[in-house]
N, C-alpha and C positions, 0 to 999 in steps of 0.2 A: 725467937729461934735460938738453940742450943748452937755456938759454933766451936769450932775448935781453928784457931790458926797455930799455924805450924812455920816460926820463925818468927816469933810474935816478938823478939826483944831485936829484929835486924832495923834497918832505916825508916823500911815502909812497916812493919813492925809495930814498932812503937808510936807509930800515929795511927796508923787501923784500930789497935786494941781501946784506946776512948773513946773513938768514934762508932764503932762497935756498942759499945755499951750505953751513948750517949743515944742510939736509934734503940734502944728497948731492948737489944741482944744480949744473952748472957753468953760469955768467954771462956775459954780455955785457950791460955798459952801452952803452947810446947815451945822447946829451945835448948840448943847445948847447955846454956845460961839460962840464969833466971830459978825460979820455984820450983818450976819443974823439967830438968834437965834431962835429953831426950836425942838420944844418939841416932840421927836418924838411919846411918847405914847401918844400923842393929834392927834388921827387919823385926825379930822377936819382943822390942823394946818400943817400936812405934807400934804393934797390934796393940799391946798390950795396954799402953795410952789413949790409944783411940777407942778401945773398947772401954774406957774407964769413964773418960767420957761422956762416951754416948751423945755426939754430935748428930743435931739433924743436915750440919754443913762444914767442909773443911774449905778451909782460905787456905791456900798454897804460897808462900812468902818465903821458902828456904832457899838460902842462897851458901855459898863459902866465900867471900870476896875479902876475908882479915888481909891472907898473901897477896891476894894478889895471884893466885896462881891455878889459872885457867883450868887446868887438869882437875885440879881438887872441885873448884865450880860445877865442872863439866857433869862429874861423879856425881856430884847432890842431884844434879835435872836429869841424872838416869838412873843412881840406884838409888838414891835420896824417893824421888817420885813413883818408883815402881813400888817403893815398901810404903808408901805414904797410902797410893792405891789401893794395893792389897788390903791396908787393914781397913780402909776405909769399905771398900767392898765386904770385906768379911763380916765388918759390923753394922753393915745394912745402912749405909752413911746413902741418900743418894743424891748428893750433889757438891760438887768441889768448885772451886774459883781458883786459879792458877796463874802465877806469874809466869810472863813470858818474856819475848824481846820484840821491839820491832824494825831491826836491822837484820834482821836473817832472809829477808824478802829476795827472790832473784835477782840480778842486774835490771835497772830501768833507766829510761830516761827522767819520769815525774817522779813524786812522791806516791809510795804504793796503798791499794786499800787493800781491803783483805781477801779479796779476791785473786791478787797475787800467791803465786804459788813458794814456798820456800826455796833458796838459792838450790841449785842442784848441783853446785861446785866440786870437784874432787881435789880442789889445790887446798895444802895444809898451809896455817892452823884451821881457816874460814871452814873448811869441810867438818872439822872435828864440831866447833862452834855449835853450825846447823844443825848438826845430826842427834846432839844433845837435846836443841829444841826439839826436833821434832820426836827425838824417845819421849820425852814431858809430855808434848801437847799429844802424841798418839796415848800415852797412858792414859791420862788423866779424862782421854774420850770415852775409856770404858765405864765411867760411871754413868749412869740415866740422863746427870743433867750437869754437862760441863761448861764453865765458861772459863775462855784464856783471855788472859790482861797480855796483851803487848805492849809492854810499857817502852817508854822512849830514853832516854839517858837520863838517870834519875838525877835533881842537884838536889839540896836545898841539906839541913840538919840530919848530920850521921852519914852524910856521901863523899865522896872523894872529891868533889866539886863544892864542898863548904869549905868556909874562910880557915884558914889551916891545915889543909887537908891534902891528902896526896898531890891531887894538881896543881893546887898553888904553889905546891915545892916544884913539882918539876916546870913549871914556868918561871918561877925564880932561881931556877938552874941548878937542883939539888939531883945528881946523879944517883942518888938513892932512894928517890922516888918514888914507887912502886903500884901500879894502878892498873886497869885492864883497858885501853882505851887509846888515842894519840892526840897530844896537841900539833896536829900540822895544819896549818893556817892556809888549807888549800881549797878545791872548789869541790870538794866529799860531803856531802851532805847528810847532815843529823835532824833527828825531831830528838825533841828533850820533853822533859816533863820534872814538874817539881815533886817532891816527896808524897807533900801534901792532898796534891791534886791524885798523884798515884792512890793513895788511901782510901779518899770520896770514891772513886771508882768502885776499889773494892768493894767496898760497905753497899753500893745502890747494886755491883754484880749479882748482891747474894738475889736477886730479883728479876736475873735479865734471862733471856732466851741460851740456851747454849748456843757453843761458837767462839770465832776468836775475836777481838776488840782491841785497835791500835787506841790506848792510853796514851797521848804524847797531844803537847800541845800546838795553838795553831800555825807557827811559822816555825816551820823545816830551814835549814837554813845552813851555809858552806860554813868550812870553818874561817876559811878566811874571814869571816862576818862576826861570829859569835864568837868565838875565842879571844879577838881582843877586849869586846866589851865583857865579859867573864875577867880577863886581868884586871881590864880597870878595875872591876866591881872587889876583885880580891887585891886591890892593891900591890900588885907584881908587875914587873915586863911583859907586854904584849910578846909574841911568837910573832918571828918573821916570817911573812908570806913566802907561801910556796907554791908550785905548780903540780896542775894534777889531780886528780879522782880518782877514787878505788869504784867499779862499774856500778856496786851494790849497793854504796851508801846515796840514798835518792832518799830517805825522808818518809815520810808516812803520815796518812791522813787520817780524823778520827770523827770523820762525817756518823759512821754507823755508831759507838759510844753518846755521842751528841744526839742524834735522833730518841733515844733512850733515856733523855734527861741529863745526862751528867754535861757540864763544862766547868774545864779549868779554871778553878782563882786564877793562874795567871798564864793567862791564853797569850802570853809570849815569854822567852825566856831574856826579853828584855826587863817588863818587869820583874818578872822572878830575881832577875838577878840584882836591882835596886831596892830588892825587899830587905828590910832587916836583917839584921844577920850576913852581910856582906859589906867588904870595904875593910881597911884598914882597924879603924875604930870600930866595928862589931856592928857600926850603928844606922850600915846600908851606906850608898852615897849620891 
């Protein structure tokens, strides 16, 4: 299969593209960077790549997250994706795979499946958030055959949660920090997922039913839990507990992905986070 990902030099990026090719598929990267550089809100400039192309499938992987600044994010998952569409449409593309999120779920008490409806919140920023996702996953439904990745808090190589990396500054108490996310050590609940596992996903999506699919691995988990074992593993200060939950953050399940084949290398972000590449020394701990 002809694919084209679009965002192919970002975190999940750069791991899709050899696994991509490592499964028999031939590639095309797009990217602001890289070979071929590809301005995505220049509607004119992605038709024109995609028709060049001539993908039997687009991977969806565009993000803005260099600032840090959610506006600019927000832009890529609604006019980033509507111009991704179009050309993908125009040039008879008929199936895309799409990054998503999977904390935009309504308030719950468990961890949600996808059965869950998206928050229906009108309190800002959470509103602005949602309504991004759901311009993405509504666009990216107009093709034949869609599948959205709800991926879970991405860590691992090229995240803000790698050893030197936004988060570990701001747990080591660097007010200049800058990240989309919160270290508060309270009972808010996350599902994570490693880069890597985000990838596999990808690559087995180009095959799966359309629909959306929580990507995140298997224990959801407060912050108060996870974040200190994260400092350990990045060698900084744990965050002092706190009290409290945001109603929304409950965590997500990824029974329907798993049914489908795919499970996480590291079906917790306990190991993940004693994996290589963490710790003081580079060398895990």
């Amino acid at each position: 299969m002809r694919v084209l990902v679009a965002g192919a030099t970002g975190a999940v990026g750069r791991r899709l593209v050899p696994r991509l090719e490592a499964a028999g598929h031939e590639v095309v990267g797009i990217s602001r960077r890289g070979p071929r550089p590809v301005d995505v809100l220049d509607a004119g400039a992605v038709r024109r790549a995609v028709a060049e192309a001539m993908p039997d499938a687009v991977v969806h992987q565009l993000t803005d997250l260099g600032a840090a600044d959610g506006a600019a994010n927000n832009r890529i998952r609604v006019e980033g994706t509507r111009n991704l569409v179009d050309a993908a449409l125009a040039a008879g593309v008929g199936r895309i795979v799409a990054q998503s999120i999977s904390w935009a779920y309504a308030p719950g008490d468990g961890p949600a499946d996808e059965s869950v409806p998206l928050d229906s919140t009108e309190e800002v920023p959470r509103s602005r958030i949602v309504a991004g996702v759901r311009a993405l996953e509504s666009a990216v439904a107009e093709l034949p055959e869609a599948v959205v990745l709800r991926y879970g808090i991405l860590y691992g190589p090229g995240t803000w949660y790698a050893p030197g990396g936004a988060v570990a500054a701001a747990l080591a108490g660097d007010p200049g920090a800058r990240f989309l996310g919160s270290t508060a050590a309270d009972d808010s609940v996350s599902s994570l997922v490693h880069v890597d596992d985000a990838a596999e996903a990808a690559v087995r999506a180009l095959e799966w039913p359309s629909g959306a699919y929580n990507v995140v691995d298997d224990e959801p988990a407060p912050g108060r839990v996870w974040l200190p074992v994260l400092a350990a593993a990045l060698g900084v200060p744990a965050p002092v507990r706190s009290e409290g939950r945001a109603p929304w953050a409950r965590g997500a399940v990824n029974a329907r992905a798993r049914a489908l084949g795919w499970s996480p290398a590291h079906p917790s972000w306990r190991t993940g986070f004693a994996d290589r590449g963490y710790g003081p020394s580079g060398q895990g701990v």
